[in-house]
PyMOL Python script that loads the backbone (N, CA, C, O; Angstrom):
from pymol import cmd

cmd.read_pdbstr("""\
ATOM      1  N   UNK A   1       6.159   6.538   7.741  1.00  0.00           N
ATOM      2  CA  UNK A   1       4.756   6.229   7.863  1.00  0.00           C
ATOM      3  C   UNK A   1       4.516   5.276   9.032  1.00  0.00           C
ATOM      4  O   UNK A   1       3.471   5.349   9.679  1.00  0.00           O
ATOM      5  N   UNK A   2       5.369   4.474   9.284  1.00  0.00           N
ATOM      6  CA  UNK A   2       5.099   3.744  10.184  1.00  0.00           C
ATOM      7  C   UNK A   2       5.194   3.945  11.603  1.00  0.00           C
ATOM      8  O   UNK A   2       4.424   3.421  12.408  1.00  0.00           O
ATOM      9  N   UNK A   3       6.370   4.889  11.975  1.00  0.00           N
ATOM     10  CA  UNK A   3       6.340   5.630  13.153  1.00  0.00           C
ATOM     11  C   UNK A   3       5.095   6.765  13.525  1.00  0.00           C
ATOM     12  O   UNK A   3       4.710   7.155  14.627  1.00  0.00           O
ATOM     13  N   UNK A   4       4.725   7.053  12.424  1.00  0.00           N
ATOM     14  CA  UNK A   4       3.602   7.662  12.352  1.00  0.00           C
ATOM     15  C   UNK A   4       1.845   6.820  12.698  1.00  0.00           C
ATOM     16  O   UNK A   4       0.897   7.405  13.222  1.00  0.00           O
ATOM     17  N   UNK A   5       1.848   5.625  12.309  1.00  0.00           N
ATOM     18  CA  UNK A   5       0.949   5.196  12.553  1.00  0.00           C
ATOM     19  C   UNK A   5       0.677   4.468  14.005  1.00  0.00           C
ATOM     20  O   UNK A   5      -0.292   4.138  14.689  1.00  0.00           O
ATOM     21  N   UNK A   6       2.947   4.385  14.098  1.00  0.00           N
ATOM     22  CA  UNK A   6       2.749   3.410  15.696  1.00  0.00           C
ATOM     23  C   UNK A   6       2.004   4.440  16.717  1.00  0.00           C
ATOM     24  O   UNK A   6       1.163   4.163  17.571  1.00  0.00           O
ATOM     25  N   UNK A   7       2.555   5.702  16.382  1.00  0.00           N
ATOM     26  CA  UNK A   7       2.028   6.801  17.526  1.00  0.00           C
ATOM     27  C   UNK A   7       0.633   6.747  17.490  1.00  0.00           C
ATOM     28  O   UNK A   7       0.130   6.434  18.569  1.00  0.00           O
ATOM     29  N   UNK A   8      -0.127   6.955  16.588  1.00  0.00           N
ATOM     30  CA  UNK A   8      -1.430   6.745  16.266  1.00  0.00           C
ATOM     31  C   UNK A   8      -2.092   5.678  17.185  1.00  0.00           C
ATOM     32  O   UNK A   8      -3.000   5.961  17.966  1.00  0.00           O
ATOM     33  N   UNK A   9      -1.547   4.377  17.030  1.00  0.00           N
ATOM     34  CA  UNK A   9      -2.025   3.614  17.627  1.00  0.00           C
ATOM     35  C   UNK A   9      -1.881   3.753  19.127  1.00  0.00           C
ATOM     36  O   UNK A   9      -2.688   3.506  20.023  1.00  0.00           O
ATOM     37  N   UNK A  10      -0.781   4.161  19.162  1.00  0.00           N
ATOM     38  CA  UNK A  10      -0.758   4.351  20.954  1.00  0.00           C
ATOM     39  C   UNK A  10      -1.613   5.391  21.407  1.00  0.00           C
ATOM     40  O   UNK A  10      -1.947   5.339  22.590  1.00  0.00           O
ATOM     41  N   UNK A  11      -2.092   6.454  20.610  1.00  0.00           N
ATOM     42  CA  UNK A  11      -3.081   7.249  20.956  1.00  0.00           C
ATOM     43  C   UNK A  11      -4.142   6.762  21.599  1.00  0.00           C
ATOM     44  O   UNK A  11      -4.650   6.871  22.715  1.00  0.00           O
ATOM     45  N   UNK A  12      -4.456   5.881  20.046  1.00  0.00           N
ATOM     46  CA  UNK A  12      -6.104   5.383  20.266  1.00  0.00           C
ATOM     47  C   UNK A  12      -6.330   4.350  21.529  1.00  0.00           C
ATOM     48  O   UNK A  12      -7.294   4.375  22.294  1.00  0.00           O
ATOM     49  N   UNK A  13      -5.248   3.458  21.569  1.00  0.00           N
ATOM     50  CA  UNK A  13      -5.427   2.782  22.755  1.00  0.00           C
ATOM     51  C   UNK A  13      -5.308   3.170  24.139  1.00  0.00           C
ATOM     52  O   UNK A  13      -5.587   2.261  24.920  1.00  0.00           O
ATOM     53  N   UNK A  14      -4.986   4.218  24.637  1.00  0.00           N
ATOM     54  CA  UNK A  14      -4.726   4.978  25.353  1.00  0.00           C
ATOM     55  C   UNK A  14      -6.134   5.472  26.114  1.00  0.00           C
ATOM     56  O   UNK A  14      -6.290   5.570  27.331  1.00  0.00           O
ATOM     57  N   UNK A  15      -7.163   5.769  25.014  1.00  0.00           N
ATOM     58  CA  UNK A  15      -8.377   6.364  25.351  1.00  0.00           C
ATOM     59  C   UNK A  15      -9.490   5.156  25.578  1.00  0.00           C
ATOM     60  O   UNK A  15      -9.720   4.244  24.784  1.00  0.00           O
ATOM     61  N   UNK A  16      -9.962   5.322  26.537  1.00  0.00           N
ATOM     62  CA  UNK A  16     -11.075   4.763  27.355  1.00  0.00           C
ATOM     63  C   UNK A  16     -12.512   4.853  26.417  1.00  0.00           C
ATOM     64  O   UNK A  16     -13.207   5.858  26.570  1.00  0.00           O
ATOM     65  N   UNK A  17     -12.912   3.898  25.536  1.00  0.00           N
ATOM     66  CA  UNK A  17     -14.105   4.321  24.632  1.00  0.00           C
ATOM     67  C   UNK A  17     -13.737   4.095  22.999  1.00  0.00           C
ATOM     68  O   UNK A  17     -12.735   3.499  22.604  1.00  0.00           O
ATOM     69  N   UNK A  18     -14.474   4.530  22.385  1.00  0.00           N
ATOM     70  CA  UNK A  18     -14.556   4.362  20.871  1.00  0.00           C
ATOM     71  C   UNK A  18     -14.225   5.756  20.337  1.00  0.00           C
ATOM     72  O   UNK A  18     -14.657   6.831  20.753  1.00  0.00           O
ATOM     73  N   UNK A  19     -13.347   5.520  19.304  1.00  0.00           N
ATOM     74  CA  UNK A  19     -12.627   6.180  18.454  1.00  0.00           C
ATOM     75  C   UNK A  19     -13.206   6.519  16.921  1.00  0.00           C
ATOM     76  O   UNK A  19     -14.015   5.740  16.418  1.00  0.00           O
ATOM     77  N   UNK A  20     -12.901   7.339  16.422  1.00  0.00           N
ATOM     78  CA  UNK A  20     -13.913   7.471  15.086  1.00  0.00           C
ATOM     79  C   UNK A  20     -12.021   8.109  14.635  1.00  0.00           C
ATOM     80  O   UNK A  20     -11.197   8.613  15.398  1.00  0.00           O
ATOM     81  N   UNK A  21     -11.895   7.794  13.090  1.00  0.00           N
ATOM     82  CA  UNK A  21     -10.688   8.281  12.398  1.00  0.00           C
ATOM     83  C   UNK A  21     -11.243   8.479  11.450  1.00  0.00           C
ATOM     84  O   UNK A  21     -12.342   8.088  11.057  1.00  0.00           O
ATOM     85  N   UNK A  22     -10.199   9.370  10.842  1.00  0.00           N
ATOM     86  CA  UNK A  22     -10.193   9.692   8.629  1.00  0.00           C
ATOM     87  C   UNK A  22      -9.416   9.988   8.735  1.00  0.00           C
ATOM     88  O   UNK A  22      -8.964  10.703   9.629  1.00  0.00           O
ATOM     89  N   UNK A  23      -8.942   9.548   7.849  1.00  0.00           N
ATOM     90  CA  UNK A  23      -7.589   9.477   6.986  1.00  0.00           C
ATOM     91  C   UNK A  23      -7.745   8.945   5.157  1.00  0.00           C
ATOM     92  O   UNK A  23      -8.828   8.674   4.638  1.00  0.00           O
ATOM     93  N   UNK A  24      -6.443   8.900   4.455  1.00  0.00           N
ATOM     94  CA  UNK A  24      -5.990   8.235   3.964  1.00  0.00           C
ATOM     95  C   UNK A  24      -6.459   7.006   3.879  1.00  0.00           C
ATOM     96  O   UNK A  24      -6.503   6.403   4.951  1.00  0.00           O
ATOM     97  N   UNK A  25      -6.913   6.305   2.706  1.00  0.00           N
ATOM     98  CA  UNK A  25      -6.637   4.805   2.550  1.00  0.00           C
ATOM     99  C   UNK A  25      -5.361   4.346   3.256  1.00  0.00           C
ATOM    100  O   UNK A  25      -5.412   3.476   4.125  1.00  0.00           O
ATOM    101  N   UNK A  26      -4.014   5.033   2.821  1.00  0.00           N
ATOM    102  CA  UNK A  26      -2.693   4.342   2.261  1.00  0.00           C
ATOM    103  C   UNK A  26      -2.468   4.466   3.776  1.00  0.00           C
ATOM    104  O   UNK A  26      -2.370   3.379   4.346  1.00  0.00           O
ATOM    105  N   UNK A  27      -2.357   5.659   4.621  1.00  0.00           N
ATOM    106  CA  UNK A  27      -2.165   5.183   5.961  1.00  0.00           C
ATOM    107  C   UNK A  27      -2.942   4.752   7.028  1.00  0.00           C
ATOM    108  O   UNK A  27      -2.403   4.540   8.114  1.00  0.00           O
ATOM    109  N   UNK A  28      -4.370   4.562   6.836  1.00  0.00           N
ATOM    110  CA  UNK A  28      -5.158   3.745   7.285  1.00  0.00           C
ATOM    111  C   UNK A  28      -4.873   2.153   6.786  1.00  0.00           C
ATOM    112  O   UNK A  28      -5.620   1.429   7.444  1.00  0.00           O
ATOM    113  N   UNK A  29      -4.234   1.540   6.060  1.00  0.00           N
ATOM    114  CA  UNK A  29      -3.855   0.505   5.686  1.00  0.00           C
ATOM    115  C   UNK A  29      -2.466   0.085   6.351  1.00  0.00           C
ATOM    116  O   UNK A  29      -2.167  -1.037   6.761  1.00  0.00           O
ATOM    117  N   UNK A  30      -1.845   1.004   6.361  1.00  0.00           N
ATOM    118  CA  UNK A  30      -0.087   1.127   7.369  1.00  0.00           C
ATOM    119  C   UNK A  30      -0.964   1.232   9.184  1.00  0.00           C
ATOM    120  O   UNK A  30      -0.429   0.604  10.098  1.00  0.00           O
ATOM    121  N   UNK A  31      -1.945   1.856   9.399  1.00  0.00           N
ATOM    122  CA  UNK A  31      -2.160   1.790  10.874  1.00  0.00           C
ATOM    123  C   UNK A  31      -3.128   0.462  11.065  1.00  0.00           C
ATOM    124  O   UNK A  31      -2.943  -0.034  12.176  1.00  0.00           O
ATOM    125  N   UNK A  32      -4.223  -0.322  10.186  1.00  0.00           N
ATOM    126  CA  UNK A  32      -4.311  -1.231  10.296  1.00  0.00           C
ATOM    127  C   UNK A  32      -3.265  -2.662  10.654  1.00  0.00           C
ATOM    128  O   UNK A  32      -3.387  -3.553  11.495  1.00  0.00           O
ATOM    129  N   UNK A  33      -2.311  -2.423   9.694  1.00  0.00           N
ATOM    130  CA  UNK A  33      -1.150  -3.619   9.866  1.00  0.00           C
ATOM    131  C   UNK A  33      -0.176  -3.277  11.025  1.00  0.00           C
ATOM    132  O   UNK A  33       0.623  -4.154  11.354  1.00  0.00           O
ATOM    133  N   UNK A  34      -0.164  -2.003  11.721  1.00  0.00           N
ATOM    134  CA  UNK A  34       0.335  -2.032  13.063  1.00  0.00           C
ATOM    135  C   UNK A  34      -0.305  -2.272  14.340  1.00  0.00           C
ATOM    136  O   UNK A  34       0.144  -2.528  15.457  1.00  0.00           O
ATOM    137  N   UNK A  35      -1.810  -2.077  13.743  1.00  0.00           N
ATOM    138  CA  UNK A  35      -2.581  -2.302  14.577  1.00  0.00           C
ATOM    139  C   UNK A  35      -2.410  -3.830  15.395  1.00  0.00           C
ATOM    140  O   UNK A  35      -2.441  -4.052  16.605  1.00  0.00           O
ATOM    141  N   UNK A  36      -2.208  -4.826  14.185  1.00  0.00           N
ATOM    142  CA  UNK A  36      -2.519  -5.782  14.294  1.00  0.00           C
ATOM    143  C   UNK A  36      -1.008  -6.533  14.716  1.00  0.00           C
ATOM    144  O   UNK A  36      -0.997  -7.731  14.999  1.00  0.00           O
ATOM    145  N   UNK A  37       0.074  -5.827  14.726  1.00  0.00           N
ATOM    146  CA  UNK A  37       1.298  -6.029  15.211  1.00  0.00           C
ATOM    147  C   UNK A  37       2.218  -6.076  14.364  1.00  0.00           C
ATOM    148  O   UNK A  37       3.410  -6.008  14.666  1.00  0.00           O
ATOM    149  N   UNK A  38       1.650  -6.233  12.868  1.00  0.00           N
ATOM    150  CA  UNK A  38       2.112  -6.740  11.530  1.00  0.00           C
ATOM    151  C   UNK A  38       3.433  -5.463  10.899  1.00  0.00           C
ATOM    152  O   UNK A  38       3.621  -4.432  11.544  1.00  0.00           O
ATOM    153  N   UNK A  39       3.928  -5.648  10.090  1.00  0.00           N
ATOM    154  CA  UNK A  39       5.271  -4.863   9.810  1.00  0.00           C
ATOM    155  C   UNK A  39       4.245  -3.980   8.810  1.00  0.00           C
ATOM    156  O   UNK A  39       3.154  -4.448   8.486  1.00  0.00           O
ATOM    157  N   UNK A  40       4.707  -2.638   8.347  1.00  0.00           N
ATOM    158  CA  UNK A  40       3.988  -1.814   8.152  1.00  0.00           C
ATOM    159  C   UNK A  40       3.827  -2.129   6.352  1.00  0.00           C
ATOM    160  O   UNK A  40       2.712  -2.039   5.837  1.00  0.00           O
ATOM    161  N   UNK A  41       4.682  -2.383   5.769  1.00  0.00           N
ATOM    162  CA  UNK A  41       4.312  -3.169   4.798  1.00  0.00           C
ATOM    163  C   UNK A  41       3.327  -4.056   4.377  1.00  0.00           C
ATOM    164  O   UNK A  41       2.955  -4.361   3.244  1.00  0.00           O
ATOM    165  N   UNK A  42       2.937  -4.451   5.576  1.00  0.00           N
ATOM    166  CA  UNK A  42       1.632  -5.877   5.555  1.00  0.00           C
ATOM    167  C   UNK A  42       0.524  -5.087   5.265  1.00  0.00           C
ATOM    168  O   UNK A  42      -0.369  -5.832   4.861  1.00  0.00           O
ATOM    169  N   UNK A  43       0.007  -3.410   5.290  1.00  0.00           N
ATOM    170  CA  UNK A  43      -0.556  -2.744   4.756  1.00  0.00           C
ATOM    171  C   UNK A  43      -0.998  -2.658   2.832  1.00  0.00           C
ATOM    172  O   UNK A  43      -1.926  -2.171   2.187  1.00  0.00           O
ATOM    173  N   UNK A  44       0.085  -3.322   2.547  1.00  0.00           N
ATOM    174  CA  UNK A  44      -0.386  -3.580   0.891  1.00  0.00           C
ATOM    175  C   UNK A  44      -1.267  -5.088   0.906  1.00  0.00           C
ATOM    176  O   UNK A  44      -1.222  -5.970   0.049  1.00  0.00           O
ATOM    177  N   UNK A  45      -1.989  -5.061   2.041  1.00  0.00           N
ATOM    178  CA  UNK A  45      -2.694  -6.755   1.619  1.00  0.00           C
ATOM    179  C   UNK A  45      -3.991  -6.067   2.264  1.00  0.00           C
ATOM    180  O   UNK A  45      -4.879  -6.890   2.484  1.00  0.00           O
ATOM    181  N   UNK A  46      -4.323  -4.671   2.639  1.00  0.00           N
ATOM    182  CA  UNK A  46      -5.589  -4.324   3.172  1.00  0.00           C
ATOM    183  C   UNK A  46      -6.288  -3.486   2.460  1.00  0.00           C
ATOM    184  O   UNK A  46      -6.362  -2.308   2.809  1.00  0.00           O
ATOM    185  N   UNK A  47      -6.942  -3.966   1.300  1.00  0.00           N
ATOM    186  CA  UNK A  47      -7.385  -2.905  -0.043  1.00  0.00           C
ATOM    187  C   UNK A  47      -8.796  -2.457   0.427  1.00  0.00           C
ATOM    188  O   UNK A  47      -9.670  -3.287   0.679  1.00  0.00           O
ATOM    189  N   UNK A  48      -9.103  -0.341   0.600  1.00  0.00           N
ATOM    190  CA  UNK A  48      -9.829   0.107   0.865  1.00  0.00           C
ATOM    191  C   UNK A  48     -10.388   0.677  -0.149  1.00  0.00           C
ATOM    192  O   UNK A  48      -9.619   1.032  -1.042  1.00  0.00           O
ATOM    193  N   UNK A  49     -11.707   0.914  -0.314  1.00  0.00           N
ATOM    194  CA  UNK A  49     -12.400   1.425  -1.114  1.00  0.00           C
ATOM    195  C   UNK A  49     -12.798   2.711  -0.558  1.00  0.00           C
ATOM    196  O   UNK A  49     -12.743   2.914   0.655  1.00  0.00           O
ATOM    197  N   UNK A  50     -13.332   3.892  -1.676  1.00  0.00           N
ATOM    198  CA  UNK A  50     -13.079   5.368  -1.074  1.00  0.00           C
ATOM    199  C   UNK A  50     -14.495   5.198  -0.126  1.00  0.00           C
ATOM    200  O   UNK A  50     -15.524   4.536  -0.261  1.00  0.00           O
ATOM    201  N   UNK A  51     -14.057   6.028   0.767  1.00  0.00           N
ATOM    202  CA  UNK A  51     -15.519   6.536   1.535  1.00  0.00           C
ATOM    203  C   UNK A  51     -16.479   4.626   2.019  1.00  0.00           C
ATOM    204  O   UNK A  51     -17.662   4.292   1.947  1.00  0.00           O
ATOM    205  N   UNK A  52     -15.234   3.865   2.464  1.00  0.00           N
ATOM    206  CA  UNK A  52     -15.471   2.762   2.993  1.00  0.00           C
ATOM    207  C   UNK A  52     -15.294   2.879   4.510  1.00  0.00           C
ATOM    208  O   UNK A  52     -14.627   3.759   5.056  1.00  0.00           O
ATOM    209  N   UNK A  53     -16.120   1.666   5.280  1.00  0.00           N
ATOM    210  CA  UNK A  53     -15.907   1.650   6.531  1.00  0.00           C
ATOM    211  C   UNK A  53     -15.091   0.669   7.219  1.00  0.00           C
ATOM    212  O   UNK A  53     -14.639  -0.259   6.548  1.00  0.00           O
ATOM    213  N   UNK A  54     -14.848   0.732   8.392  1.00  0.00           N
ATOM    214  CA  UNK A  54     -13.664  -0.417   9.083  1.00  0.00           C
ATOM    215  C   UNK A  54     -13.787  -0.090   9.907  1.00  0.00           C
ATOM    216  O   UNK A  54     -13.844   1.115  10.153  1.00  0.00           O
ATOM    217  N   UNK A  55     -13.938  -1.438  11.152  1.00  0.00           N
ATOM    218  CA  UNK A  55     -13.553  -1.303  12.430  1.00  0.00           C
ATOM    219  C   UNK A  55     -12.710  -2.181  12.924  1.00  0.00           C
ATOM    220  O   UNK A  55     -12.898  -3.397  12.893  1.00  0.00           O
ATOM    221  N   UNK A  56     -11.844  -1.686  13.353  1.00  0.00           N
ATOM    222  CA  UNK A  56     -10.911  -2.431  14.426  1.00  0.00           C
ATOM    223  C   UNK A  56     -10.910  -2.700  15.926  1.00  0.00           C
ATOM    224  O   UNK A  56     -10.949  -1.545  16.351  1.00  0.00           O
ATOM    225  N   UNK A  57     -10.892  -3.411  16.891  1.00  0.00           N
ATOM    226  CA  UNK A  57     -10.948  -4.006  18.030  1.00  0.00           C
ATOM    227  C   UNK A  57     -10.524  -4.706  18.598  1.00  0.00           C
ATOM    228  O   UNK A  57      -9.579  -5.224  18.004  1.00  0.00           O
ATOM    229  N   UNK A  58     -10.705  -5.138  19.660  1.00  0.00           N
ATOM    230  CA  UNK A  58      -9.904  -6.577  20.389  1.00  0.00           C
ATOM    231  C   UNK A  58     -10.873  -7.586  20.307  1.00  0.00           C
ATOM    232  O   UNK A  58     -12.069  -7.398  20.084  1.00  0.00           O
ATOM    233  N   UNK A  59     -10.209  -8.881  20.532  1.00  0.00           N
ATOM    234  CA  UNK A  59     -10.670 -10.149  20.803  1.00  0.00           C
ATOM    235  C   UNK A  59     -11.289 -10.581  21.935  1.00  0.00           C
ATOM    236  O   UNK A  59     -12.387 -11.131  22.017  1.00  0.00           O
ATOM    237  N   UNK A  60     -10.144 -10.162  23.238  1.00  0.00           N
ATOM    238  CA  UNK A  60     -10.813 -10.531  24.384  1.00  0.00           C
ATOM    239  C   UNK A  60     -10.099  -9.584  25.352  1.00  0.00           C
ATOM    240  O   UNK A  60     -10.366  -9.719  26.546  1.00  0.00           O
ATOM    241  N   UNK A  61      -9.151  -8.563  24.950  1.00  0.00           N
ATOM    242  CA  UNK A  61      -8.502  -8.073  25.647  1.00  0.00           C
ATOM    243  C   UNK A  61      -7.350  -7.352  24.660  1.00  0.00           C
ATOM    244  O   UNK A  61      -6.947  -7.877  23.622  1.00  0.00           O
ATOM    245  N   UNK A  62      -6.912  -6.107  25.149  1.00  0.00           N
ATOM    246  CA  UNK A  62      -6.161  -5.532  24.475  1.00  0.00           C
ATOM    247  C   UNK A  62      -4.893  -6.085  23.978  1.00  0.00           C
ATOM    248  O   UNK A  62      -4.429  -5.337  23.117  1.00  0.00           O
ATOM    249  N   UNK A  63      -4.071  -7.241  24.226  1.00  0.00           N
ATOM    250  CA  UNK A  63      -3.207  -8.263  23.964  1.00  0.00           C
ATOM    251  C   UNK A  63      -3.677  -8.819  22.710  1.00  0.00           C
ATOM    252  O   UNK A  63      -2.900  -9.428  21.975  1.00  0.00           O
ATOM    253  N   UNK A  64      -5.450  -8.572  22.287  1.00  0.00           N
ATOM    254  CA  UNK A  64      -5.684  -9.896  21.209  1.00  0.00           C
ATOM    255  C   UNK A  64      -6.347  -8.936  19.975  1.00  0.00           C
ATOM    256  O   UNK A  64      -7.499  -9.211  19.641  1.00  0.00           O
ATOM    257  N   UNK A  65      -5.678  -7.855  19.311  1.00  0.00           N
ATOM    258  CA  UNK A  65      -6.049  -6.515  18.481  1.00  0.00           C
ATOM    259  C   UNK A  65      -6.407  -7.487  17.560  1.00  0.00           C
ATOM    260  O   UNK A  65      -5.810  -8.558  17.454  1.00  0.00           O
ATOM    261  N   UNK A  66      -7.865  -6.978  16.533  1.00  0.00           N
ATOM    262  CA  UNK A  66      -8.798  -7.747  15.420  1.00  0.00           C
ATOM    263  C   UNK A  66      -9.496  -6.998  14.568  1.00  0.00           C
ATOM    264  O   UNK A  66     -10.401  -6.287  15.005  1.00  0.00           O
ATOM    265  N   UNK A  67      -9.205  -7.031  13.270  1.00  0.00           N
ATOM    266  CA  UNK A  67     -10.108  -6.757  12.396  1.00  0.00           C
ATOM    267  C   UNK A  67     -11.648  -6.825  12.771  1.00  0.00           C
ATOM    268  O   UNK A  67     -11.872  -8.033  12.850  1.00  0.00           O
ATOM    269  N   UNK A  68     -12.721  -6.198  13.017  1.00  0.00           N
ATOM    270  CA  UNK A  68     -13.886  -5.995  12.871  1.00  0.00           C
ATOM    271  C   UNK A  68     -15.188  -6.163  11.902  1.00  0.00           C
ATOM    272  O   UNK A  68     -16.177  -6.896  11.903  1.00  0.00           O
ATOM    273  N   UNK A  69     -14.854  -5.459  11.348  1.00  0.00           N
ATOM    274  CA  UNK A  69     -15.343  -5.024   9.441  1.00  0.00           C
ATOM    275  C   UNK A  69     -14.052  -4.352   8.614  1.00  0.00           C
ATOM    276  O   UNK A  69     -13.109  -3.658   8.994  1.00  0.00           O
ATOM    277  N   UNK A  70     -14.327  -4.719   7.701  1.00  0.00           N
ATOM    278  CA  UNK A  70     -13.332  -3.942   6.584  1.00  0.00           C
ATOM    279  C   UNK A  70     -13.917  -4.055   5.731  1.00  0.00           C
ATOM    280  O   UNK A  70     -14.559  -5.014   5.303  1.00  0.00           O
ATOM    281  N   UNK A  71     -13.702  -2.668   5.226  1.00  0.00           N
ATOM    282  CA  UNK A  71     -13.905  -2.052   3.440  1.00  0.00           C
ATOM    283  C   UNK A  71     -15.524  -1.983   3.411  1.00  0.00           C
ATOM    284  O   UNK A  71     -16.013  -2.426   2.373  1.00  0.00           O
ATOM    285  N   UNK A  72     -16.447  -1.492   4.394  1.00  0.00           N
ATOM    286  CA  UNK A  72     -17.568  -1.983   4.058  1.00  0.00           C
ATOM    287  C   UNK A  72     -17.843  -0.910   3.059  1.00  0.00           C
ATOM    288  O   UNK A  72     -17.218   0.138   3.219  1.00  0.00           O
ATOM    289  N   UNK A  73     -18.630  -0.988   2.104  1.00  0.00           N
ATOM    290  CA  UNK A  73     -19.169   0.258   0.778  1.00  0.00           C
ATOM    291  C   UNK A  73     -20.547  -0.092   0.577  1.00  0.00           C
ATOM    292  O   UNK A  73     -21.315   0.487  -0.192  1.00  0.00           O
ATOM    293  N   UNK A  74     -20.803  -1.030   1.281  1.00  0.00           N
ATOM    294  CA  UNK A  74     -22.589  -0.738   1.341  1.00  0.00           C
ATOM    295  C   UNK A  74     -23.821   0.174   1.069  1.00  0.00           C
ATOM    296  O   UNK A  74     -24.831   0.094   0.370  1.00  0.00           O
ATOM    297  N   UNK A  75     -23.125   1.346   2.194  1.00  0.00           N
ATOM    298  CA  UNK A  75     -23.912   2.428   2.215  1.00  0.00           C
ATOM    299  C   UNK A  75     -23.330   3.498   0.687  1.00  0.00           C
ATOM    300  O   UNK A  75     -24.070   4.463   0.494  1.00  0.00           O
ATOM    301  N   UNK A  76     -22.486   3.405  -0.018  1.00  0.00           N
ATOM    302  CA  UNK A  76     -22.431   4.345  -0.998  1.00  0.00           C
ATOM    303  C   UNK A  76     -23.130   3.640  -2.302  1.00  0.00           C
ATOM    304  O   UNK A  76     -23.175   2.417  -2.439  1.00  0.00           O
ATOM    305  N   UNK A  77     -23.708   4.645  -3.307  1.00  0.00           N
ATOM    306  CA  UNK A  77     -24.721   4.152  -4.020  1.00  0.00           C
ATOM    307  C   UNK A  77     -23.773   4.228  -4.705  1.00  0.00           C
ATOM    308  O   UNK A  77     -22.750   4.896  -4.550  1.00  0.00           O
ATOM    309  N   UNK A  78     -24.209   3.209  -5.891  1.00  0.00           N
ATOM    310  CA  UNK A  78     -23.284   3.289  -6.939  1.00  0.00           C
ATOM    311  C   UNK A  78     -23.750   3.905  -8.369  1.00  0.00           C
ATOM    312  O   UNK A  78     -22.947   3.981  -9.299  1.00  0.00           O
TER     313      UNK A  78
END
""", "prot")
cmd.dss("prot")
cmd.show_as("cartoon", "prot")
cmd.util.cbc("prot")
cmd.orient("prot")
């Protein structure tokens, strides 16, 4: 999973612009914690809710990768 998500990430950073994904919670939680440089395990501390939103980004530069929003469920009615 984790070689899987590193590629992922090198995808997305690769491209010039904004990215839209779906996936998985479980490996959207493994590409979050690589995102962020973190060992792919560090993914059990990023709890998603179904049909939630997240954005990920930089700080000030691609060197400084950042959580955005996470888990937003706002928009689903309950």
């Amino acid at each position: 999973m984790a070689a899987r998500a590193d590629r992922a990430v090198a995808r997305v950073r690769a491209i010039v612009g904004d990215v839209l994904l779906f996936s998985s919670a479980h490996f959207l939680r493994v590409f979050t914690a690589r995102w962020l440089g973190l060992e792919a395990a560090a993914g059990r501390c990023f709890v998603l809710s179904t049909a939630s939103l997240s954005v990920l980004g930089y700080e000030h530069s691609k060197s400084q990768p950042v959580i955005r929003l996470w888990n937003d469920d706002r928009h689903v009615g309950e």
